[in-house]
Phi, psi and omega in degrees: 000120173196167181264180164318160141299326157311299197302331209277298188330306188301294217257002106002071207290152165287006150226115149282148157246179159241169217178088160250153188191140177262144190230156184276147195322320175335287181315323218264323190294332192273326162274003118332300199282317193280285158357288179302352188257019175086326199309322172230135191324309189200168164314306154326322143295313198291315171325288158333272190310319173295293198318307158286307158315333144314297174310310193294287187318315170248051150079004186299143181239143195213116181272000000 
C-alpha cells in the first residue's frame, strides 16, 4: 500500500525531523495489523497521528 510520489510531495512538511525508538515484536505486529487494516498509508502515518492526538488531548499547541 503507498501513495504517489506526487500525493507523498503534497503531504509532506518542508521541515522534518526523524523520531526512532524500539519497540517490543508484540508492539510492532499489533501496529502492522492496524496499519494493514488500511486506516493508514504507512507506520509513519500512523505514528504522526498517535503523535497528534497525543499532543490535542494535552492541549499543546503547535504553529
Amino acid at each position: 500500500m503507498g501513495m504517489s510520489a506526487t500525493k507523498q510531495e503534497k503531504r509532506r512538511p518542508r521541515d522534518t525531523r526523524v523520531v526512532s525508538g524500539r519497540v517490543s515484536p508484540q508492539m510492532f505486529e499489533a501496529v502492522i495489523k492496524i496499519v494493514d487494516s488500511g486506516n493508514y498509508v504507512d507506520m509513519t502515518d500512523y505514528l504522526r497521528d498517535m503523535i497528534r492526538k497525543d499532543l490535542k488531548e494535552r492541549k499543546v499547541i503547535i504553529q
